[in-house]
GUNU-671887 format. One line per 3 residues: their letters; for each residue z, x, y of C-alpha. Coordinates in nm, 2 decimals. Example, Ala and Ser with C-alpha at 12.3 -4.5 7.8 and 13.67 -1.06 7.14 Angstrom:
// GUNU-671887
as> 0.78/1.23/-0.45  0.71/1.37/-0.11
//
This chain:
// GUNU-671887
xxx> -1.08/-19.64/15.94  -1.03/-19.55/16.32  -0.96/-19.84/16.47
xxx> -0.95/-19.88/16.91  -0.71/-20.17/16.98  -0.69/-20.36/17.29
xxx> -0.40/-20.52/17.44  -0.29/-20.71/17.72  0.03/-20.57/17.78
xxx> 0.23/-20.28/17.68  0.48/-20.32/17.37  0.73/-20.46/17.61
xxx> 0.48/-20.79/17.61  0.59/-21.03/17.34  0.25/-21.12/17.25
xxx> 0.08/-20.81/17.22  0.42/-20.67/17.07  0.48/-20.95/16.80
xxx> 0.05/-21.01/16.70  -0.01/-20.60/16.73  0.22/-20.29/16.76
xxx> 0.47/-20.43/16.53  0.19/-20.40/16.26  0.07/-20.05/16.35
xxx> 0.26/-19.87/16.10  0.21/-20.12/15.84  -0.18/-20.04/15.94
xxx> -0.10/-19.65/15.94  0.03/-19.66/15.58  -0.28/-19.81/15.46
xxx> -0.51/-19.52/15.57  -0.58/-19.70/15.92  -0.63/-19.47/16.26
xxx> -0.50/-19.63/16.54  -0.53/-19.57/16.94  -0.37/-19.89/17.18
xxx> -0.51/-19.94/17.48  -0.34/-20.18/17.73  -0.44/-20.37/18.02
xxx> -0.12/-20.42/18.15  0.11/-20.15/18.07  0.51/-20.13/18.07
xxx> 0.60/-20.15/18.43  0.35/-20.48/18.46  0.61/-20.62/18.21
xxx> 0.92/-20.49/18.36  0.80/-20.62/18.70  0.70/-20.97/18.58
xxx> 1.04/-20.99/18.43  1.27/-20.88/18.71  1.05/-21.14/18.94
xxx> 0.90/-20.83/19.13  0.53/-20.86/19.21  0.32/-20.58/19.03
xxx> 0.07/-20.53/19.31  -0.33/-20.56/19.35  -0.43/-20.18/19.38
xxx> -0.27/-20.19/19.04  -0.39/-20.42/18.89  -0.72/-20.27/19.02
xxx> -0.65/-19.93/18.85  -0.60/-20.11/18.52  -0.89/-20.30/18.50
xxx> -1.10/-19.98/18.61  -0.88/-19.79/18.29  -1.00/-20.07/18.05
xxx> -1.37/-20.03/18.18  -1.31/-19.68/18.14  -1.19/-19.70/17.76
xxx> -1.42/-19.99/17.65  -1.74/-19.71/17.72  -1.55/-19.46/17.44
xxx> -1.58/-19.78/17.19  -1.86/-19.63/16.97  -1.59/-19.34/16.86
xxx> -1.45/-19.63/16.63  -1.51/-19.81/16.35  -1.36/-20.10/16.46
xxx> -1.23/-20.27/16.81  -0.99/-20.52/16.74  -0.88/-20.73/17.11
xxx> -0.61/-20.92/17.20  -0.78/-21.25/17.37  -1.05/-21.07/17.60
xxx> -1.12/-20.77/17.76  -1.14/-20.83/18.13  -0.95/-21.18/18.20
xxx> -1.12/-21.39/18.51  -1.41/-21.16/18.48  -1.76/-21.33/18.32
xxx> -1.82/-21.25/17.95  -2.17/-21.04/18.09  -1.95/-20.78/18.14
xxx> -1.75/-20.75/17.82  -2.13/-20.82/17.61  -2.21/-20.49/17.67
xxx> -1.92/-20.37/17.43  -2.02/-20.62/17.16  -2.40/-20.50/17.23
xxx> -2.29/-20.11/17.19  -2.03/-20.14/16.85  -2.08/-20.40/16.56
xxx> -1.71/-20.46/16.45  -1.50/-20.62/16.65  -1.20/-20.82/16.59
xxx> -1.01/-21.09/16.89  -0.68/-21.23/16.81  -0.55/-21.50/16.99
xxx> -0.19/-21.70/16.95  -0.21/-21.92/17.28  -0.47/-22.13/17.44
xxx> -0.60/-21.91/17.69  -0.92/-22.10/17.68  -0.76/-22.33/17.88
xxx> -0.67/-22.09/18.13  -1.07/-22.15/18.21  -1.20/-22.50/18.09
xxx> -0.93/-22.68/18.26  -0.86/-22.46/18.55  -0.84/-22.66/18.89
xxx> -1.09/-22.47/19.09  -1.43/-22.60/18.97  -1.60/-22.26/19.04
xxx> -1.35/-22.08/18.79  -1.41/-22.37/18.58  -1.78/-22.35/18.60
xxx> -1.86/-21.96/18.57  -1.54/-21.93/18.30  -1.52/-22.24/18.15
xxx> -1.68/-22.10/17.80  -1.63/-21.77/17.81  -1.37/-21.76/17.54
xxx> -1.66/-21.94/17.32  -1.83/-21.68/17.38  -1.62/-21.41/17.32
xxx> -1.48/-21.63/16.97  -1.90/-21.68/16.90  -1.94/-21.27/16.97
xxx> -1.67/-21.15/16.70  -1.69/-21.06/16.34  -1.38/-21.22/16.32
xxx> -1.14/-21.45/16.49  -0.78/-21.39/16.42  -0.62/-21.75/16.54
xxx> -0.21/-21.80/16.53  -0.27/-22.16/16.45  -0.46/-22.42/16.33
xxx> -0.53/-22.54/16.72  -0.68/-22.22/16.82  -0.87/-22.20/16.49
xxx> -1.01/-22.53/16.60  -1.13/-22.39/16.88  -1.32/-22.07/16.73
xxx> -1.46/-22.33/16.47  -1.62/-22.49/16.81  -1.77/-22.18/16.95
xxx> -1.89/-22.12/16.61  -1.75/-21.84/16.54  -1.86/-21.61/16.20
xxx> -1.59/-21.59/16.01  -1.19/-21.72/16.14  -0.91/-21.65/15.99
xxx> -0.53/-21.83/16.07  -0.25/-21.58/16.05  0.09/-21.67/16.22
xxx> 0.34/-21.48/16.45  0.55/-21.32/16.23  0.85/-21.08/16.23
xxx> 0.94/-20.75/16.04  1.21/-20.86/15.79  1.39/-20.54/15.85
xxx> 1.44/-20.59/16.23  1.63/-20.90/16.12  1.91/-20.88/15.89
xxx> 2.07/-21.16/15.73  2.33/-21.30/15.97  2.67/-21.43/15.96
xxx> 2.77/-21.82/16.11  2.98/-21.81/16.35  3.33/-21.94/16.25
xxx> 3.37/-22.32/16.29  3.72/-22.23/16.45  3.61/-21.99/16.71
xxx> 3.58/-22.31/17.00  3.25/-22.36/17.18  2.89/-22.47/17.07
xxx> 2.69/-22.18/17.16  2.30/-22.24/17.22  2.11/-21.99/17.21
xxx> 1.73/-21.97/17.43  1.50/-21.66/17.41  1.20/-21.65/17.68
xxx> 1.08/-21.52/18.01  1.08/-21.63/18.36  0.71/-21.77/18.27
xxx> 0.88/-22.04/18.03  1.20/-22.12/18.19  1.00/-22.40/18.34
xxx> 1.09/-22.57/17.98  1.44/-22.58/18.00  1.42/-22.88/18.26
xxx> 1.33/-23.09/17.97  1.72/-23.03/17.84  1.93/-23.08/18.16
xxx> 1.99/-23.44/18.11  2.09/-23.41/17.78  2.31/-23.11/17.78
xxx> 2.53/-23.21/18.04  2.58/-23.51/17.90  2.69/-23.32/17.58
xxx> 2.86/-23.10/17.77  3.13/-23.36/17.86  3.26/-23.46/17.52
xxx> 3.16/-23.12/17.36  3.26/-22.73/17.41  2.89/-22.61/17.47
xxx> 2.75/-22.30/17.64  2.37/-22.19/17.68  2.27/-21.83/17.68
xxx> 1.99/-21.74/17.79  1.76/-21.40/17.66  1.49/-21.28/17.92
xxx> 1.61/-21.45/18.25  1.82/-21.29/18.55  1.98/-21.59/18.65
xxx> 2.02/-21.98/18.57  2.26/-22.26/18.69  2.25/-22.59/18.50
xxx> 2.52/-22.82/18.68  2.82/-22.89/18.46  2.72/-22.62/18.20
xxx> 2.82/-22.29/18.12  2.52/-22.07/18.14  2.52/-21.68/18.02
xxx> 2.22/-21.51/18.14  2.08/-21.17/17.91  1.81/-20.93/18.02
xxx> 1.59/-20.90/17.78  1.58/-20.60/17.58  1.42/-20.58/17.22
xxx> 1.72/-20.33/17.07  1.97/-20.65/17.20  1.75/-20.94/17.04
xxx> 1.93/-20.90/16.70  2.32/-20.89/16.92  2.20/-21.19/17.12
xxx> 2.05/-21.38/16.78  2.38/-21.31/16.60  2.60/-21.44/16.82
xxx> 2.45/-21.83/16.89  2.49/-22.11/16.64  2.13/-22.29/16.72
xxx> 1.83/-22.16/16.86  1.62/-22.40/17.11  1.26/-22.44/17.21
xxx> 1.19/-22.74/17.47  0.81/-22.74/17.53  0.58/-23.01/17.71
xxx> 0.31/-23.19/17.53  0.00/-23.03/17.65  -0.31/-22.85/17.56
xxx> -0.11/-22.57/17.68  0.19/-22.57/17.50  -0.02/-22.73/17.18
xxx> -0.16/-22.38/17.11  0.19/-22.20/17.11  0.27/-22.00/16.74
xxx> 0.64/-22.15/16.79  0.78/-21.76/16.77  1.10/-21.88/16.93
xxx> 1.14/-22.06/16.62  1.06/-21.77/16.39  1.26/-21.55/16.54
xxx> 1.58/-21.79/16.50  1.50/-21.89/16.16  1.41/-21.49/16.05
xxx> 1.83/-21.48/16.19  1.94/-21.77/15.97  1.99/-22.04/16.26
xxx> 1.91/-22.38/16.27  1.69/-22.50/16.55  1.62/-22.78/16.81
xxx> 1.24/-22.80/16.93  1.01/-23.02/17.05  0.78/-23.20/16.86
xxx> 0.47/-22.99/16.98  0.20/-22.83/16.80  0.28/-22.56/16.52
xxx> 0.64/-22.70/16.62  0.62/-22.97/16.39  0.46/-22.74/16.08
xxx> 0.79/-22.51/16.10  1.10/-22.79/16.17  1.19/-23.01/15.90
xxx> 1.56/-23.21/15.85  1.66/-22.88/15.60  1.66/-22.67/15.88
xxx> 1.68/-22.84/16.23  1.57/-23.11/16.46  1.31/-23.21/16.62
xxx> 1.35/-23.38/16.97  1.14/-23.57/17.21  1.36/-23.79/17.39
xxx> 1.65/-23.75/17.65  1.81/-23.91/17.34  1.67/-23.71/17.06
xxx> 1.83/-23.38/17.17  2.15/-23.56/17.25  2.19/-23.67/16.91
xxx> 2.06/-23.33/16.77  2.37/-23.11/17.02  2.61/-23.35/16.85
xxx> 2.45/-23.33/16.51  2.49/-22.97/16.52  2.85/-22.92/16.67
xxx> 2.96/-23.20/16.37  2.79/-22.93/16.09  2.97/-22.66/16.26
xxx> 3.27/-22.82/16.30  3.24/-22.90/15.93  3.13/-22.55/15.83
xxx> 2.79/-22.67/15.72  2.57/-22.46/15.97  2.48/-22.19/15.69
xxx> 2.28/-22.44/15.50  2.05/-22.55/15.74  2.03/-22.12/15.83
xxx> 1.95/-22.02/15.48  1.69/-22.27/15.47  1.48/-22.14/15.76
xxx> 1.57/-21.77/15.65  1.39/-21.87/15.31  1.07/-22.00/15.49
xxx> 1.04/-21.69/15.70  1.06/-21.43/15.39  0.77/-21.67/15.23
xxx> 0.54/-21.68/15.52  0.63/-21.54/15.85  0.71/-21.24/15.81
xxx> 0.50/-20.90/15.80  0.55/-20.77/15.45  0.41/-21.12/15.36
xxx> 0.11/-21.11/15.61  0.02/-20.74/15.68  -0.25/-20.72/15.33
xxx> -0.40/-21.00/15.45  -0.50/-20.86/15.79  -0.59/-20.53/15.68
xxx> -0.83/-20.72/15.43  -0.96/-20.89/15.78  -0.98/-20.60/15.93
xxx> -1.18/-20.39/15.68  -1.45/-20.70/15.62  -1.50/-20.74/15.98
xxx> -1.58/-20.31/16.00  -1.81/-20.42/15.73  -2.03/-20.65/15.95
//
């Protein structure tokens, strides 16, 4: 099966990385002919994370490169799309490619529908407001990263939708070592980009209250620079060869969200990730959040108070040597259900029924 896949970003983008190229070879293996296509490639990324801006005439040249791909769609047996074609443009011009090749396949692990429907400019509400209903309603299949976004498709009445989470590849994530109880500070550990650093306001209060009766630092994956008053902050570029260093190194993994319809349609990879490492986690009690957290292998907090209690729950397990047992827990849950070699049938079944269609 040749199979023309469309991306947002280039495999330096954590969505289109984690819900497509990570599977490619799994796909290869299984008789699957793939080209990637995508919008946005590697220097969009690298610009968006150094804080550089990427430019209109090239953001122009890609959209003109995706028109320019989407007319050599009827060379494949199957288009599989990673939210939309063309985002802000109307759906009229993305029919034509649903008009023109019968299989198609759109994945989707945030609420980018939103984006549109609640979008303060009421003409952008207006013109876009349903367009991602339409694309959903267009699709042999929906691929949704959660039960929220699987809501969604149900709405726009989509043919057939399918929930498959953001997972990892079990190799890329070796069983890891706890850090020694004796070796001093409380490392936290946050992975994310300058997009979702805005979350991290929702801990100040309660870390450097911590931070006054307990040895904590936060380190910080994917930012350039951070300064938290009365807290140690370590800032990493991101890079996906030093995920696995950074990972190894923290004792909990965090993931502070708001409660919106936003953040409600997030696949909690943050989680996955630290879990997949054999960490325990703190998160907010937000969508697919609250699926994945239980007391065996972390907390859940929503209060000032809640992620107080949860640094000082966690320095007392580590100071007791405990750490590993909340780890292994969440390590377990990954190798069941997050993690490609569990997931990767399933989606080439998906993908060959919706060719089918």
């Amino acid at each position: 099966m040749k199979i023309l896949v469309l991306t947002k970003y280039g495999d330096l983008g954590p969505s289109s990385r984690v819900r497509f190229y990570q599977y490619i070879p799994f796909l290869e293996k299984r008789g699957a002919v793939i080209d990637v296509s995508p919008l946005l490639d590697n220097a969009y990324v690298k610009a968006l994370y150094s804080g550089e801006k990427f430019g209109f005439t090239n953001l122009l040249k890609a959209y003109w490169r995706r028109l320019r791909v989407m007319r050599t769609s009827r060379q494949y047996d199957l288009v599989w799309i990673e939210n939309e074609c063309l985002p802000f443009f109307p759906f009229l011009l993305e029919k034509c490619l649903y008009k023109k090749h019968g299989g198609t396949v759109v994945n989707y692990d945030d609420a980018i529908f939103h984006r549109y429907d609640l979008h303060p400019n009421a003409i952008v509400k207006s013109v876009l407001g349903q367009k991602i209903d339409r694309v959903m309603s267009a699709s042999s299949a929906v691929i949704a990263g959660n039960r929220y976004l699987a809501n969604r498709a149900s709405r726009a009445q989509a043919r057939q939708i399918e929930v498959l989470p953001s997972v990892i590849d079990l190799d890329s994530y070796p069983m890891q070592e706890t850090r020694s109880k004796t070796d001093g500070k409380l490392i936290i550990g946050w992975i994310g980009t300058p997009n979702t650093a805005r979350f991290l306001s929702r801990i100040h209060q309660p870390l450097t209250e911590a931070s006054r009766s307990l040895p904590v630092e936060l380190h910080l994956m994917g930012l350039s620079e951070y300064t938290l008053e009365g807290v140690q902050v370590q800032c990493v570029p991101w890079t996906e060869s030093g995920e696995s260093k950074f990972l190894a190194h923290i004792d909990v993994g965090i993931m502070p969200l708001d409660d919106g319809p936003f953040e409600r349609g997030k696949c909690g990879y943050k989680l996955i990730q630290y879990f997949a490492s054999s960490k325990p986690v703190i998160a907010s009690p937000v969508g697919v959040n609250k699926q994945l957290v239980s007391p065996e292998n972390g907390f859940l907090a929503e209060t000032r108070d809640d992620w107080l209690h949860a640094f000082r729950q966690i320095h007392r397990l580590k100071t007791e040597g405990r750490l590993s047992e909340l780890g292994v827990q969440g390590r377990k849950m990954i190798e069941r259900h997050y993690s490609i070699q569990s997931t990767v049938d399933k989606l080439w079944k998906i993908l060959q029924n919706a060719r089918s269609q």
